[in-house]
C-alpha distance (Angstrom), angle and dihedral (degrees) to the residues before:
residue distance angle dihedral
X1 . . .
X2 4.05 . .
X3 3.55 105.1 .
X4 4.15 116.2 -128.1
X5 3.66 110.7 -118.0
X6 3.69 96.5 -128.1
X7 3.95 102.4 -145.4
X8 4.11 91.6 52.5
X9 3.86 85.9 44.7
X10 4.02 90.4 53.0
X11 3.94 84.0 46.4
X12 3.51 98.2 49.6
X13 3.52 88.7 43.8
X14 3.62 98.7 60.3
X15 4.11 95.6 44.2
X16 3.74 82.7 57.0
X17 3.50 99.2 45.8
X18 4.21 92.9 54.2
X19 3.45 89.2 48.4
X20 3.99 99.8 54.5
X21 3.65 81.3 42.0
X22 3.49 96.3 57.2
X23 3.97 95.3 41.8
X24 3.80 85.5 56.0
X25 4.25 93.5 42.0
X26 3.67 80.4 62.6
X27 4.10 107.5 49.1
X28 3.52 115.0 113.8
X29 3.25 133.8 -112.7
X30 3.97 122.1 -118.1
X31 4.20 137.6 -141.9
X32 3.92 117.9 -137.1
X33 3.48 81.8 -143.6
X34 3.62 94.0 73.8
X35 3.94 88.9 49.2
X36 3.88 120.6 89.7
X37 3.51 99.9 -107.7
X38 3.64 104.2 -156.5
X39 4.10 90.7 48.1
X40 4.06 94.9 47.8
X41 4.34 132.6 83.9
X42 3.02 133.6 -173.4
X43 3.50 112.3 -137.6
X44 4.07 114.4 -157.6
X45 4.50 107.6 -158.2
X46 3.49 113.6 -158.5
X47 3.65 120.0 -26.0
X48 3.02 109.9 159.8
X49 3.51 153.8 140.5
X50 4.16 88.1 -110.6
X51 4.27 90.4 61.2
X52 3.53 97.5 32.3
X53 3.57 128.5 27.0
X54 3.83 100.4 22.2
X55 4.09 157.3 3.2
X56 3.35 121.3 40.5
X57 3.66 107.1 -44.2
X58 3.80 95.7 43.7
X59 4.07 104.5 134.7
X60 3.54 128.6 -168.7
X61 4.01 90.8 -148.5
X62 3.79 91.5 62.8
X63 3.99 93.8 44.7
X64 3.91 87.2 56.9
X65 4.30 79.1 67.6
X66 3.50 98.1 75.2
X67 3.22 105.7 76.9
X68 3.80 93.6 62.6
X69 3.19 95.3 33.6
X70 3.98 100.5 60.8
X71 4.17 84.7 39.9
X72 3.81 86.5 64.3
X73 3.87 89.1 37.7
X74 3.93 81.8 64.5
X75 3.45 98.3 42.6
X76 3.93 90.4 57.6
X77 3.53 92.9 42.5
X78 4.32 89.3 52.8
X79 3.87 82.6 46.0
X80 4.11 105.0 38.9
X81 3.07 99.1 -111.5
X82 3.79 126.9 166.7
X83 3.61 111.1 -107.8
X84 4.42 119.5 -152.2
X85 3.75 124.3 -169.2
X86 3.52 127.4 -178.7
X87 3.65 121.0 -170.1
X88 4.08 121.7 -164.5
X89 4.02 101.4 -122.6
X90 4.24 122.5 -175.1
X91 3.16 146.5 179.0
X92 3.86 128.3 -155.6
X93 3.46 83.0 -93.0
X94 3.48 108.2 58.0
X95 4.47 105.1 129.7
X96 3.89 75.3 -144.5
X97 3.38 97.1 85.5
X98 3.80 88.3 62.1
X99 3.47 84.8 78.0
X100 4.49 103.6 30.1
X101 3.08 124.8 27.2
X102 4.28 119.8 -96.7
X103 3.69 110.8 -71.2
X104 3.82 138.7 151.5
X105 3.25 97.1 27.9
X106 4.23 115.0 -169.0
X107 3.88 113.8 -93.9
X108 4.08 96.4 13.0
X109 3.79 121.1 100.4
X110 3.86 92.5 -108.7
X111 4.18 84.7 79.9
X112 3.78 101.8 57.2
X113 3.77 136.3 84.4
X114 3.83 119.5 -85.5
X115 4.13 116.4 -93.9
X116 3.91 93.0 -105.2
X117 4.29 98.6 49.1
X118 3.88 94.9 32.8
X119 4.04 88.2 51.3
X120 3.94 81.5 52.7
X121 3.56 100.6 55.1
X122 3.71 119.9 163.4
X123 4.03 89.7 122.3
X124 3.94 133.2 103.8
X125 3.91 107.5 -121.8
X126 3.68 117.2 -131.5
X127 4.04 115.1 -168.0
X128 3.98 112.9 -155.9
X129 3.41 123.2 -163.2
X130 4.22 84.4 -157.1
X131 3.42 149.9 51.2
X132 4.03 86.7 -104.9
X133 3.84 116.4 60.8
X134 3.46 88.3 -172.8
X135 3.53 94.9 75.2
X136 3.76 86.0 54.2
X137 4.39 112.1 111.9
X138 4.28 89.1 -140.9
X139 3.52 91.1 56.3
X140 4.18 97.2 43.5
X141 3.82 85.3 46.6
X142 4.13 84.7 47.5
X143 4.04 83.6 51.2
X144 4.05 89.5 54.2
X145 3.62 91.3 42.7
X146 4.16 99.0 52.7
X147 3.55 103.3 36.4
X148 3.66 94.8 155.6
X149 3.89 94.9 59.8
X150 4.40 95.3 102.0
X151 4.30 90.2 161.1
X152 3.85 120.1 65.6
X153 3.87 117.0 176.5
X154 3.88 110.4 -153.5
X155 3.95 123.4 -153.9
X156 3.44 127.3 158.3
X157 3.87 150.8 50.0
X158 2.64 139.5 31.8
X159 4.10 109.3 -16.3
X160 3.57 97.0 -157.4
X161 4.02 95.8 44.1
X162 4.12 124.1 25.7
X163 4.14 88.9 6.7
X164 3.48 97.9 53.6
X165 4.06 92.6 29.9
X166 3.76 90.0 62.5
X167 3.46 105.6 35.0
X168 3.68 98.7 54.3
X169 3.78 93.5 39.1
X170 3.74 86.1 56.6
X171 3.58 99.4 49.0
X172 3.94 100.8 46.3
X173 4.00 78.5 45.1
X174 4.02 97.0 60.5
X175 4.12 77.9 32.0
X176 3.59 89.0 66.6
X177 3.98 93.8 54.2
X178 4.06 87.4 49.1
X179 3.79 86.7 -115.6
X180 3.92 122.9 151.7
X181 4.12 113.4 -131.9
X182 3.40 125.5 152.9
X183 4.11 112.2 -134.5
X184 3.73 100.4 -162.3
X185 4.10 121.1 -169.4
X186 3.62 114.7 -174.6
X187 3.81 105.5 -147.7
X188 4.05 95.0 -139.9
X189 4.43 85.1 58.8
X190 3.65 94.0 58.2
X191 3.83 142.0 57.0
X192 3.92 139.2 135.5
X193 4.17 134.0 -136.9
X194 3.53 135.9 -81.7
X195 3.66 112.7 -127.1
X196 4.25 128.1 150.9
X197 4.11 108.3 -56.5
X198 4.13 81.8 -10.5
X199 4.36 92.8 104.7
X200 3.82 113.4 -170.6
X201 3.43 102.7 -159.0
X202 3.98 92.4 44.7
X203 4.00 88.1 44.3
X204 3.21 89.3 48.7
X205 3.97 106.2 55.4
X206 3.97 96.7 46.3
X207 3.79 89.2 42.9
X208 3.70 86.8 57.3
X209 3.95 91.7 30.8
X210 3.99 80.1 58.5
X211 3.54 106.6 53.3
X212 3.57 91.8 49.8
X213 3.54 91.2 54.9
X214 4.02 80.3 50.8
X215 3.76 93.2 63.2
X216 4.40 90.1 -93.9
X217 3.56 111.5 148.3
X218 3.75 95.9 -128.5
X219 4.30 111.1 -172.5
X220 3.48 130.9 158.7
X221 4.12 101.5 -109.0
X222 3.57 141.3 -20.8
X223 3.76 105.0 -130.3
């Protein structure tokens, strides 16, 4: 194996970190209002108490979501639109926590919606028992059930793990049938955790670099 010269990897590094940066600086934003209403969800990853507000994967960077998160909340509700939640739910034996640390455990506070989105309402609830909630039976049966919906809107946590997880699963899924959706993530929605070599911001830009390269319709609202 050809060792990487670690200076011109650094170097190369940076160049194509500015650029993805830039590409994403410049994504538009987008208007419900140009959406079909009755065709679209809004699916809501992960916020909860567990990754923001407490335990041992609470983060700061994901609590600063809410705010734009429950405005589009309101939007779809003014609109009809078809409100998703999933909400990470374990038990002590979850092989998960092999690789994070126990969190969002069923029946404690750590499993349910933040204050702001669960005072909302207006969504169906789906609890996953992993990082994927496509994997999850509710949500396929969901699929079977709502055929018509061809729009999803992402937002949530964490970009890099459930976000990206789900939307790309979903897309290569209605890729597979040869069927034309359009998986939209809104860059100000979503964001993942600081945490030892674990960088947010860096995690953040290539998770968002790779679902667009994954046919994800990444923009930088939905207004």
């Amino acid at each position: 194996m050809k060792m990487i010269n670690k200076n011109e990897f650094i170097e190369s590094s940076v160049e194509t970190l500015g650029e993805i940066f830039d590409i994403l600086a410049k994504l538009p934003a987008i208007q419900f209002k140009d959406l079909q209403g009755k065709q679209t969800a809004l699916v809501i990853v992960d916020m909860i108490n567990g990754f923001v507000r407490e335990g041992a994967l609470k983060s700061p960077r994901v609590e600063g979501l809410i705010p734009e998160i429950e405005k589009l909340s309101k939007t779809c509700d003014e609109l009809h639109i078809t409100k998703l939640a999933f909400a990470d739910c374990h038990t002590i034996a979850s092989p998960e926590f092999d690789a994070y640390p126990a969190h969002c455990m069923i029946g404690t506070s750590e499993g349910e919606m933040v204050d702001e989105l669960r005072e909302l309402g207006g969504y169906t609830l789906i609890p996953k028992n992993s990082t994927n909630g496509f994997q999850e039976a509710v949500f396929q049966q969901w699929l079977k059930e709502n055929e018509h919906i061809n729009t999803f809107v992402i937002t949530g946590d964490c970009t890099d793990i459930c976000v990206q997880q789900f939307a790309v699963t979903l897309k290569t899924w209605f890729n597979m049938q040869n069927k034309k959706v359009r998986i939209i993530v809104p860059i100000n929605t979503v964001d993942t955790y600081d945490l030892d070599l674990h960088n947010g911001d860096l995690m953040n830009v290539m998770a968002l670099y790779n679902m667009m390269i994954n046919g994800i319709e990444v923009v930088q609202g939905v207004e």
